[in-house]
Kinemage of the C-alpha trace (Angstrom):
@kinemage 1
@onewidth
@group {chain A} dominant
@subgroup {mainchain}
@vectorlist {calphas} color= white
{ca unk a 1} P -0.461 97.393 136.175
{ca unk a 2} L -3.724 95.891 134.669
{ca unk a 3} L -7.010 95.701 136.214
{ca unk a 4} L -8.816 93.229 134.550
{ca unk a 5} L -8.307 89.214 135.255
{ca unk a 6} L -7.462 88.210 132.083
{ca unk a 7} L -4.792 91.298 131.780
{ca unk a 8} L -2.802 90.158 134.851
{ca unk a 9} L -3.239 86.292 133.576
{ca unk a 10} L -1.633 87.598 130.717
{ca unk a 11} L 1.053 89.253 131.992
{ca unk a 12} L 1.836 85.694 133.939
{ca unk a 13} L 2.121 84.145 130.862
{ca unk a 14} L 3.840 86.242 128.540
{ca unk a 15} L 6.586 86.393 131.865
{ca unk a 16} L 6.631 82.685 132.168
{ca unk a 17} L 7.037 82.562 128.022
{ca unk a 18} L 9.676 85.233 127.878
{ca unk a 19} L 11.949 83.165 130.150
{ca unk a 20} L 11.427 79.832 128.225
{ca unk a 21} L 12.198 81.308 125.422
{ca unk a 22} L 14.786 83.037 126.929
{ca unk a 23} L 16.480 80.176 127.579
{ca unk a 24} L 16.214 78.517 124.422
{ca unk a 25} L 17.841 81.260 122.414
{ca unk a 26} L 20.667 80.787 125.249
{ca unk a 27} L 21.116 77.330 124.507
{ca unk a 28} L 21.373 77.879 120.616
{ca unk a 29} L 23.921 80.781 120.981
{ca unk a 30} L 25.864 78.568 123.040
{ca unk a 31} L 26.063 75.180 121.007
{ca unk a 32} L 27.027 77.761 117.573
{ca unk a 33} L 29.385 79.179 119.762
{ca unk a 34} L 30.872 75.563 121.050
{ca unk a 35} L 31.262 74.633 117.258
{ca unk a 36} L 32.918 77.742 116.701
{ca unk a 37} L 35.608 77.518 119.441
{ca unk a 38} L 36.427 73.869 118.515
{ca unk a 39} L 36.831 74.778 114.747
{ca unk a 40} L 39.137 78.025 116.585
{ca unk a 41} L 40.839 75.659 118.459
{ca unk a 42} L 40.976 73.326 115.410
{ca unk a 43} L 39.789 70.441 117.294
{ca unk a 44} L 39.196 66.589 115.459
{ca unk a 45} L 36.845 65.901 113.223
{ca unk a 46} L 34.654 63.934 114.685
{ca unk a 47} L 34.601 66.594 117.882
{ca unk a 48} L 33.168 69.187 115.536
{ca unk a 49} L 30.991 66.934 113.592
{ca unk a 50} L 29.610 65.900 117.061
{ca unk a 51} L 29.444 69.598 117.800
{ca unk a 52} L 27.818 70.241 114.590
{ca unk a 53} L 25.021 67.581 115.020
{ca unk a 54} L 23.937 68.534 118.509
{ca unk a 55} L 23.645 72.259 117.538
{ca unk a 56} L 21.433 71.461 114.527
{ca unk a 57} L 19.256 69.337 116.986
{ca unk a 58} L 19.101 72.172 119.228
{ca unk a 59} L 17.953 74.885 116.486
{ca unk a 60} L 15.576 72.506 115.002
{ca unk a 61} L 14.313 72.533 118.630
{ca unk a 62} L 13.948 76.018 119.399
{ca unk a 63} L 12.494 76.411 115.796
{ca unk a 64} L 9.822 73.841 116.222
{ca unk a 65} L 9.126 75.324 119.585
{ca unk a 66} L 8.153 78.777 117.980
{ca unk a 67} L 10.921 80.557 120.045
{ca unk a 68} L 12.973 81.424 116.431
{ca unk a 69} L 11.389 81.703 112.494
{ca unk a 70} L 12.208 78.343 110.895
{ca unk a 71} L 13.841 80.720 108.256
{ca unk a 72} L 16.218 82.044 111.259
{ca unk a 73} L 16.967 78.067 111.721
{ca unk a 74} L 17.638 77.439 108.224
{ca unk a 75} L 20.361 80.241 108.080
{ca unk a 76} L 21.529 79.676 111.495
{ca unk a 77} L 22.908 76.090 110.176
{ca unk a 78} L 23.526 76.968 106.436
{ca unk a 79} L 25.572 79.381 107.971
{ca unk a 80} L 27.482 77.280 110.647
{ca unk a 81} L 27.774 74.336 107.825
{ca unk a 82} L 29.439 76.001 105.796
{ca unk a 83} L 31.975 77.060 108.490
{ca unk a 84} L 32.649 73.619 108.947
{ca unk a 85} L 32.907 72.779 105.674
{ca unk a 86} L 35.661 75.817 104.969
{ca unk a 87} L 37.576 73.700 108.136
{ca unk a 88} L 37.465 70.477 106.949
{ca unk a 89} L 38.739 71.590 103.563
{ca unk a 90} L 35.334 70.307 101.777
{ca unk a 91} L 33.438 72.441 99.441
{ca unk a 92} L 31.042 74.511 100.635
């Protein structure tokens, strides 16, 4: 347990920070993980394209945010593209 002021204001912060960030590596697993159950489930499409646009948004998010490297974004959706592009019978 720290003694000093700014120890225990830093311990509030890194808590606070650990949960945000937390959650935003939740909500990227999660939207890969939606894309990958509709191409699973071999959905439409436009479904996974939908998919596929809403998880980049989310990683460029988190990535902006600090929360993951922007080189762990960049392979995150290289990655899920070409996925996507393997279903839809495109070149990768």
């Amino acid at each position: 347990m720290p003694n000093v002021k700014s120890a225990k204001k830093r311990v509030r912060q890194t808590a606070k920070r650990r949960l945000r960030n937390k959650s935003y590596k939740t909500r990227v697993k999660n939207s890969i993980k939606k894309v990958l159950v509709a191409i699973e489930e071999k959905k439409e499409k436009d479904e996974v394209m939908e998919l596929l646009n809403s998880s980049f948004s989310i990683i460029d998010k988190a990535a902006k945010k600090g929360v993951i490297h922007k080189n762990n974004a960049s392979r995150k959706k290289a990655r899920l593209h070409a996925k996507v592009k393997e279903y839809l019978g495109e070149e990768a």
